[in-house]
C-alpha positions in Angstrom: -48.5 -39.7 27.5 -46.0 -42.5 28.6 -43.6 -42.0 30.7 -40.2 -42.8 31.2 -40.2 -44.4 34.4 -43.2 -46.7 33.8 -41.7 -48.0 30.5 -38.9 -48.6 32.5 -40.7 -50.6 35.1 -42.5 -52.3 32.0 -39.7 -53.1 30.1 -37.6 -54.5 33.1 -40.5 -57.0 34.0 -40.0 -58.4 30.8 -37.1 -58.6 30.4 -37.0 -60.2 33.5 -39.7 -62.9 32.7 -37.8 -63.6 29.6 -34.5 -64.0 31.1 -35.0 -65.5 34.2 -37.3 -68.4 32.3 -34.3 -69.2 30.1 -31.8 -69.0 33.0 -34.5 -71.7 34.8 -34.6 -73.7 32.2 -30.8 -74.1 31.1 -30.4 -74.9 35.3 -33.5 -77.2 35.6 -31.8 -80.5 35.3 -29.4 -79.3 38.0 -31.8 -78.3 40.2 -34.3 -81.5 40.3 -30.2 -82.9 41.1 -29.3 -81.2 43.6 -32.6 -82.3 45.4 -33.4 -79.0 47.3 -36.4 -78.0 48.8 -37.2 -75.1 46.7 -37.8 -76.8 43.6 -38.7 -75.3 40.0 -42.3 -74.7 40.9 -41.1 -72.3 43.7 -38.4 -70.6 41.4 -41.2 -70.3 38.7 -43.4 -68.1 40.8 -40.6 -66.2 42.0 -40.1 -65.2 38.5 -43.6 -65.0 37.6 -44.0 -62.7 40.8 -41.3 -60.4 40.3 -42.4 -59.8 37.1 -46.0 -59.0 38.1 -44.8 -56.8 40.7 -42.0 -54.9 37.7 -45.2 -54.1 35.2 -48.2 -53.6 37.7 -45.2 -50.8 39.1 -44.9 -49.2 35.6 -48.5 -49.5 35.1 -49.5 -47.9 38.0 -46.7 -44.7 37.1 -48.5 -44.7 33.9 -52.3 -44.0 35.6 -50.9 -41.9 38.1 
């Protein structure tokens, strides 16, 4: 049985993946312009790590 809350958490760290790529990538030639120190590669694993964090949540509600 699934639950509601770990779908949730699932579904939310897709959709984050999903969106926050696109969001990256439509602002990537500003970014490399603007010359800051926190560069795609940093914004990358932010994403990627906020989405691993959003689905190992709703996959842990789903085992416990």
């Amino acid at each position: 049985m699934i639950y509601q809350g770990s779908t949730a958490f699932i579904g939310l760290g897709i959709y984050t993946f999903f969106s926050g790529r696109s969001q990256l990538r439509a602002q990537e030639a500003a970014i490399l312009k603007s010359g800051t120190r926190w560069g795609i590669g940093a914004r990358r694993l932010g994403i990627h790590g906020i989405t691993a964090t959003l689905v190992g949540l709703g996959v842990y509600r789903m085992v416990m």
